[in-house]
C-alpha positions in Angstrom: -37.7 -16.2 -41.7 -35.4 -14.5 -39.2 -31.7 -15.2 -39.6 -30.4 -16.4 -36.1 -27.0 -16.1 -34.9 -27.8 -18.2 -31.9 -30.1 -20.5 -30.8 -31.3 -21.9 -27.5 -33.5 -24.6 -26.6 -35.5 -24.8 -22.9 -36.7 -28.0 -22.0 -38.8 -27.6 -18.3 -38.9 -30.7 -16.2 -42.6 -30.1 -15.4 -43.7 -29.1 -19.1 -43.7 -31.2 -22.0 -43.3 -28.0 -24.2 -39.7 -27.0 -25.8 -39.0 -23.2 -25.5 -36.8 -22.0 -28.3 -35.0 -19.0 -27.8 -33.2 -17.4 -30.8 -31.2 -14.7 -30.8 -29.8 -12.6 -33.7 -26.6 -10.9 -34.5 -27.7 -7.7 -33.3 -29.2 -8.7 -30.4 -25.9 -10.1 -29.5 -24.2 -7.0 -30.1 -26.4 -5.1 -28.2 -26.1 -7.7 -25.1 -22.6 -7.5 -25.6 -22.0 -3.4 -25.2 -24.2 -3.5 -22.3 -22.1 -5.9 -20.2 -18.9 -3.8 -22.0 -20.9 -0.7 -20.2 -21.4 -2.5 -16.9 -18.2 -3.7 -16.8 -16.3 0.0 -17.9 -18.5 1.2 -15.2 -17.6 -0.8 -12.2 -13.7 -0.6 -13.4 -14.6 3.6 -13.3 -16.7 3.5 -9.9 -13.7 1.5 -8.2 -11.1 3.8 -9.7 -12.5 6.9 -8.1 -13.5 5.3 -5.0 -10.3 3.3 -3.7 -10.3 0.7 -0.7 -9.5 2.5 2.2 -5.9 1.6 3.4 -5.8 0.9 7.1 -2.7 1.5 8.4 -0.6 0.2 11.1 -1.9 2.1 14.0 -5.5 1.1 13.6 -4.6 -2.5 12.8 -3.0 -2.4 15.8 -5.5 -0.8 17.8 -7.9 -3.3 16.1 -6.1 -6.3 17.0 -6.0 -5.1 20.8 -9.9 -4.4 20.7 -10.5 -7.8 19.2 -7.9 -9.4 22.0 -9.9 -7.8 24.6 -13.0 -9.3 23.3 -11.7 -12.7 23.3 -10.8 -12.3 26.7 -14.5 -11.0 27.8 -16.0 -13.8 26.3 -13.4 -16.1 28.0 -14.6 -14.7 30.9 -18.4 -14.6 30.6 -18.1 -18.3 29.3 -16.1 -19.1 32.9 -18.6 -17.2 34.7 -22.0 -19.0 32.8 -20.2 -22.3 33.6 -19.9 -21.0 37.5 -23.4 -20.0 38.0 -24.8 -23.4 36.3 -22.7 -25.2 38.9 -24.1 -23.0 41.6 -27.6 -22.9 40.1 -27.0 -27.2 40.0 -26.3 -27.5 43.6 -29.1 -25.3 44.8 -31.2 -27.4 42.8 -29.7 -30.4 44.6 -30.1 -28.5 48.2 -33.9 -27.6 47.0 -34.7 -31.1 46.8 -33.1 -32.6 49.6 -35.3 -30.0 51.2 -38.5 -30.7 49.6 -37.3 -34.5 50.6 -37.0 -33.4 54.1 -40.3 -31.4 54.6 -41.8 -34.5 53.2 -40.2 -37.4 55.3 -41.8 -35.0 58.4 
């Protein structure tokens, strides 16, 4: 019989089976260096590859751009609300002409 450090029991809502997972000391380990190898490699990766530090020129210059934008869409949302109010009344016009050509 094997000698478990751990033991883990599955119970599936659509099965009436158990699954029993067991895992040993050495498995463990083994599960254990590879997240301390995942883990020493991210910290590595991020070490040699820092953020990029924006600095205050090109936040600035960022904040403008996005301030600008703002405004645009200000503006194109005015402008959609104009043309639907145009578009409305010659809607309105288009039928009391329709109504016309009909009455005659």
């Amino acid at each position: 019989m094997k000698t478990t450090f751990w033991s883990l029991i599955v119970i599936s809502p659509n099965s009436p089976s158990l699954h029993k997972i067991r895992i040993s000391g050495k498995a463990l380990l083994i599960l254990a260096g590879a997240f301390m190898l995942a883990f020493c490699t991210t910290v590595f990766l991020l070490l040699m590859f820092p953020r990029i530090e924006i600095n205050d020129i090109d936040r600035s210059r960022l904040a403008a751009e996005n301030q600008v934008l703002r405004i645009e869409n200000k503006n194109l949302t005015v402008g959609m609300h104009k043309l639907d109010s145009k578009l409305s009344r010659m809607e309105g016009r288009s039928q009391e002409v329709a109504a016309l050509m009909q009455a005659d």
